[in-house]
N, CA, C and O atoms as a GROMACS GRO file, in nm:
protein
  264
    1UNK      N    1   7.506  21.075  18.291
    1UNK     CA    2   7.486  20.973  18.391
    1UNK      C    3   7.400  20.862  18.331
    1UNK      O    4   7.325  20.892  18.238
    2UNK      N    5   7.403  20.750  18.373
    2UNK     CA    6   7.349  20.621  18.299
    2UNK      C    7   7.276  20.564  18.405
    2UNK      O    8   7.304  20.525  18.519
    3UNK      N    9   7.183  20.570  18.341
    3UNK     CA   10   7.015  20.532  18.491
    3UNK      C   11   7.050  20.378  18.465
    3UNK      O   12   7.049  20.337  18.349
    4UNK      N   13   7.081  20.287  18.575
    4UNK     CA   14   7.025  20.133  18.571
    4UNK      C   15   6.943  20.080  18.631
    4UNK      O   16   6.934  19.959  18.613
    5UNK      N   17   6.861  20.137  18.713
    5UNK     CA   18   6.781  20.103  18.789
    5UNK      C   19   6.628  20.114  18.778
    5UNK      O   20   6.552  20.111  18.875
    6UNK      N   21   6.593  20.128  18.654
    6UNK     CA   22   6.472  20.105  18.585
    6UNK      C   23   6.388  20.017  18.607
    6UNK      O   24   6.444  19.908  18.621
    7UNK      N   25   6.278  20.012  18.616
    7UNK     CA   26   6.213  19.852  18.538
    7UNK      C   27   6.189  19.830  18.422
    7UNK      O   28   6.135  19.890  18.329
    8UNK      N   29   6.246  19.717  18.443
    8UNK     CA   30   6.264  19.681  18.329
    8UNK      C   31   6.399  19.604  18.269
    8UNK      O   32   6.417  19.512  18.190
    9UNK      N   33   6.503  19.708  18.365
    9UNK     CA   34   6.634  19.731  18.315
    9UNK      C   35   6.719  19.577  18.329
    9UNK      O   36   6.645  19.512  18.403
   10UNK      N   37   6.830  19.495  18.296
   10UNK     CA   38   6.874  19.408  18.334
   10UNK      C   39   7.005  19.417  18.354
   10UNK      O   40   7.049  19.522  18.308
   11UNK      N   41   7.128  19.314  18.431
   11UNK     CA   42   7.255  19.338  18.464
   11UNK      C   43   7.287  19.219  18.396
   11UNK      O   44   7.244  19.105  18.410
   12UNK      N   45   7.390  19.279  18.300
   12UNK     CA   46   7.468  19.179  18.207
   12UNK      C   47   7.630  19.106  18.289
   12UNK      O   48   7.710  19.172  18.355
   13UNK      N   49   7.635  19.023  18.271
   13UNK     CA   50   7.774  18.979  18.341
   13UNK      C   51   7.835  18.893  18.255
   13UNK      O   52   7.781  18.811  18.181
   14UNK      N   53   7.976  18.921  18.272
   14UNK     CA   54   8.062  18.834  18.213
   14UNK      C   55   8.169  18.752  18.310
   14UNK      O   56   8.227  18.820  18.395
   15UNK      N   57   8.199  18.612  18.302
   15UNK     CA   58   8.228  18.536  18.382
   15UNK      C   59   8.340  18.478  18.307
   15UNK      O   60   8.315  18.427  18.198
   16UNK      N   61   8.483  18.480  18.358
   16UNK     CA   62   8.565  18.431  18.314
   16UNK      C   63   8.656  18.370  18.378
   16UNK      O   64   8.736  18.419  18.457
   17UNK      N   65   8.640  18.229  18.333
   17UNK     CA   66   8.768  18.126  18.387
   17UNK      C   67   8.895  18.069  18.338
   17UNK      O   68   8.929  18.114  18.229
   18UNK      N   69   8.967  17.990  18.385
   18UNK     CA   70   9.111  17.938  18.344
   18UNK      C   71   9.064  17.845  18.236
   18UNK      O   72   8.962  17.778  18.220
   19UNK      N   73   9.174  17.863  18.167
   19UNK     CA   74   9.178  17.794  18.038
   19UNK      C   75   9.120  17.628  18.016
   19UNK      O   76   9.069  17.569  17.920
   20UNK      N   77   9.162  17.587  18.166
   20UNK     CA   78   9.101  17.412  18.184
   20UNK      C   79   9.040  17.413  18.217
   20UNK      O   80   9.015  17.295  18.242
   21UNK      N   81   8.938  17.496  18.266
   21UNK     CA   82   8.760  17.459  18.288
   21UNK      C   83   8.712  17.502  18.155
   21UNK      O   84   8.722  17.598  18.079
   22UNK      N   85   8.627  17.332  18.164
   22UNK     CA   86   8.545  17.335  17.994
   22UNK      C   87   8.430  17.403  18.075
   22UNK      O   88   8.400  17.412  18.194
   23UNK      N   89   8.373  17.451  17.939
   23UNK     CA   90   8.220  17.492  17.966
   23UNK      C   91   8.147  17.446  18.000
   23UNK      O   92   8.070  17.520  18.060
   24UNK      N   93   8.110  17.312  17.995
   24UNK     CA   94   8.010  17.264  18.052
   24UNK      C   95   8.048  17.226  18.154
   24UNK      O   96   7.946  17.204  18.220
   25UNK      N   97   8.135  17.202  18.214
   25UNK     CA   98   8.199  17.211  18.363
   25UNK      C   99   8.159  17.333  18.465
   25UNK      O  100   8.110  17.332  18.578
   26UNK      N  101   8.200  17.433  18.379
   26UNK     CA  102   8.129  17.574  18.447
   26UNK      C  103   8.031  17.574  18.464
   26UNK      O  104   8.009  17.570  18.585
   27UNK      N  105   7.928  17.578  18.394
   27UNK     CA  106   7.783  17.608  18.373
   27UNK      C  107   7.733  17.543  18.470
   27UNK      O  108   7.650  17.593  18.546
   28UNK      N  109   7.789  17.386  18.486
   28UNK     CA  110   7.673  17.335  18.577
   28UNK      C  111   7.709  17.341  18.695
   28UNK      O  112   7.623  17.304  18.774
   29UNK      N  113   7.849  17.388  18.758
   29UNK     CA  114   7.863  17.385  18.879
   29UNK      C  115   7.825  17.519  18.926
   29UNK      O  116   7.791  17.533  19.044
   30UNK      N  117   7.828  17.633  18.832
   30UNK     CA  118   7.786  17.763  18.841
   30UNK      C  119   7.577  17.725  18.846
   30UNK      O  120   7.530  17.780  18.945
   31UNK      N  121   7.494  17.668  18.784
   31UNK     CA  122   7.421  17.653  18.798
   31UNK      C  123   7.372  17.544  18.916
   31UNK      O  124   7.269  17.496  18.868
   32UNK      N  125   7.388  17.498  19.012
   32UNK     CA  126   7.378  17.416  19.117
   32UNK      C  127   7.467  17.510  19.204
   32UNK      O  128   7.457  17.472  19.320
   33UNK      N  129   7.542  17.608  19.193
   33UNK     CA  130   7.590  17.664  19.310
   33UNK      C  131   7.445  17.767  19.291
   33UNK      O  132   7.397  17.780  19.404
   34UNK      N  133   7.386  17.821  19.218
   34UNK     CA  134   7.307  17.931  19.172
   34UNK      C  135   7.159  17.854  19.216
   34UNK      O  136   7.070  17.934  19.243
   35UNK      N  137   7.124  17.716  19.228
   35UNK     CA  138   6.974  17.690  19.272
   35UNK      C  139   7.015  17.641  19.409
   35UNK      O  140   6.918  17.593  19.467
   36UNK      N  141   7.154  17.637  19.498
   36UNK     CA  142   7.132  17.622  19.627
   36UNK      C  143   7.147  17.734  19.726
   36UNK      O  144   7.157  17.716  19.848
   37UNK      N  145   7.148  17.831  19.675
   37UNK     CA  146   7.123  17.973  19.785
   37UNK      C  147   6.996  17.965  19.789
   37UNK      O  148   6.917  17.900  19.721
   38UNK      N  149   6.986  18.017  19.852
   38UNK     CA  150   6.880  18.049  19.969
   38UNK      C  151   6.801  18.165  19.909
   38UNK      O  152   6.679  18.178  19.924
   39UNK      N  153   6.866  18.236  19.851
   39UNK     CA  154   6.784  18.361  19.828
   39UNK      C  155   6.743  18.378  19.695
   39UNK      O  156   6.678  18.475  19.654
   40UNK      N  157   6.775  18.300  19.639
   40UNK     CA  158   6.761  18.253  19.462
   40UNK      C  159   6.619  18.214  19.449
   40UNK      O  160   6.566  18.133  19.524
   41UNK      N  161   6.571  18.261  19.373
   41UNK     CA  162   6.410  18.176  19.325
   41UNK      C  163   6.363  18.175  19.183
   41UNK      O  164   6.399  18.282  19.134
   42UNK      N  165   6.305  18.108  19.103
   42UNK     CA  166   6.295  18.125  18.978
   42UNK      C  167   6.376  18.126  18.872
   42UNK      O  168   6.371  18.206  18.778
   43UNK      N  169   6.463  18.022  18.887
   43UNK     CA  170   6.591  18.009  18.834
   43UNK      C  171   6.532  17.985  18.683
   43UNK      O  172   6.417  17.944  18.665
   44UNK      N  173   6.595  18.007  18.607
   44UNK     CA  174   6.543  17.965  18.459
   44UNK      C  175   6.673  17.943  18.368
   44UNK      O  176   6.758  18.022  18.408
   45UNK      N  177   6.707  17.892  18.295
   45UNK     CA  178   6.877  17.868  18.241
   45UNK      C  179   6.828  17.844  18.065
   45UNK      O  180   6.721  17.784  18.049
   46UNK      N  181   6.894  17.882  17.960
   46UNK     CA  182   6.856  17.832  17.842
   46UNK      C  183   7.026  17.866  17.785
   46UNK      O  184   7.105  17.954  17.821
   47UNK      N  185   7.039  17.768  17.691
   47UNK     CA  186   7.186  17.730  17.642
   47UNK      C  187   7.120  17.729  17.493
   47UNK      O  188   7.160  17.655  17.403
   48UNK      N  189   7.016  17.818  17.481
   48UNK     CA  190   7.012  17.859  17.342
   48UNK      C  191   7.150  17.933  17.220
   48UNK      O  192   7.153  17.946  17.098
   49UNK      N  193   7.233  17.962  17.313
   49UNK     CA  194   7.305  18.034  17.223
   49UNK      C  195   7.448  17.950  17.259
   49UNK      O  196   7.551  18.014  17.277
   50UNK      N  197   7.446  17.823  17.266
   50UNK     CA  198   7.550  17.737  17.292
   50UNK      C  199   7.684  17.743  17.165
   50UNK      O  200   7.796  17.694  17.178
   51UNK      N  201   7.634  17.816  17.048
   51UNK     CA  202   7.759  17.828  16.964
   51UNK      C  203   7.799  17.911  16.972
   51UNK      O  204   7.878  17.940  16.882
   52UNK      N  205   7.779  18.003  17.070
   52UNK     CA  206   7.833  18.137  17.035
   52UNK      C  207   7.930  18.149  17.215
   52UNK      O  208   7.991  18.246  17.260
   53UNK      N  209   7.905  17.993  17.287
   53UNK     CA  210   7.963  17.974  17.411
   53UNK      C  211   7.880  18.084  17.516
   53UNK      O  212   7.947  18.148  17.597
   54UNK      N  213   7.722  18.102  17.509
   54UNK     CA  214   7.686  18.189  17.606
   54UNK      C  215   7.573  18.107  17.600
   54UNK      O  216   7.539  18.024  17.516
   55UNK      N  217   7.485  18.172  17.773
   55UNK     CA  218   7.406  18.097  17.804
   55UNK      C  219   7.339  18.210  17.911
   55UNK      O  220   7.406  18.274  17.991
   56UNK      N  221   7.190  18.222  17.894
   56UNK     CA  222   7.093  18.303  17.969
   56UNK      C  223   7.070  18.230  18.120
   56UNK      O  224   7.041  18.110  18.126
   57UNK      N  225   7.085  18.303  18.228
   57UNK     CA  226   7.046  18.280  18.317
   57UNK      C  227   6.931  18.365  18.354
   57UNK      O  228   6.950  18.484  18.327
   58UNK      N  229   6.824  18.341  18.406
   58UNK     CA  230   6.743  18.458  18.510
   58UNK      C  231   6.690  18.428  18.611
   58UNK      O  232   6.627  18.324  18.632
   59UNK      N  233   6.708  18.508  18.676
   59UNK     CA  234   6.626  18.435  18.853
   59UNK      C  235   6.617  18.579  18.909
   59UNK      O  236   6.664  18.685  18.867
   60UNK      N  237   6.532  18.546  19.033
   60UNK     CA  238   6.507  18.625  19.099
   60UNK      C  239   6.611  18.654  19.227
   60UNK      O  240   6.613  18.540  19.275
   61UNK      N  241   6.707  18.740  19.321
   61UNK     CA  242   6.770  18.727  19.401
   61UNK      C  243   6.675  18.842  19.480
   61UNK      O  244   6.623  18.926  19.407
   62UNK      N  245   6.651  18.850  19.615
   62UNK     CA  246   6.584  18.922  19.694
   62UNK      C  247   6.442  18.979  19.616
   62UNK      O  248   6.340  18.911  19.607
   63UNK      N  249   6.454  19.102  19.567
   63UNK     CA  250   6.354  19.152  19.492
   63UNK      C  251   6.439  19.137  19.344
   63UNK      O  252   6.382  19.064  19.264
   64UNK      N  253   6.531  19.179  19.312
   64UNK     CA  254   6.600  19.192  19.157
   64UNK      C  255   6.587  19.075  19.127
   64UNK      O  256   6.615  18.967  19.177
   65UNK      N  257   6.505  19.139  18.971
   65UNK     CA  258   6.541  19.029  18.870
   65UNK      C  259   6.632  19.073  18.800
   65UNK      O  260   6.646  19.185  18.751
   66UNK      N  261   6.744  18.914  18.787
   66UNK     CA  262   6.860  18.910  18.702
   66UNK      C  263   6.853  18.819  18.595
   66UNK      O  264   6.948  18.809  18.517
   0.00000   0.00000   0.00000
């Protein structure tokens, strides 16, 4: 059995769209849909790893940090 619910622990996601949404199309409508909920806080975004086409999100949703 595989414990995820640690502290500490984090939830990885993979997000995949149609071939004609560019990336930076995604990102930012995915990031402005992601700082107007309500339950979102501490949004933090880094596009450090922009060659490799990935990008860190973390925020807080209720109590979980993601």
């Amino acid at each position: 059995m595989i414990i995820l619910h640690v502290p500490g622990a984090d939830i990885d996601a993979l997000c995949v769209a149609p071939r004609h949404v560019e990336r930076a199309e995604f990102f930012t409508s995915f990031i402005e849909r992601l700082q107007s909920e309500p339950g979102i806080r501490d949004l933090r975004v880094s596009d450090l790893l922009s060659a490799s086409y990935l990008f860190l999100a973390l925020f807080v949703f209720g109590d979980l940090l993601l």
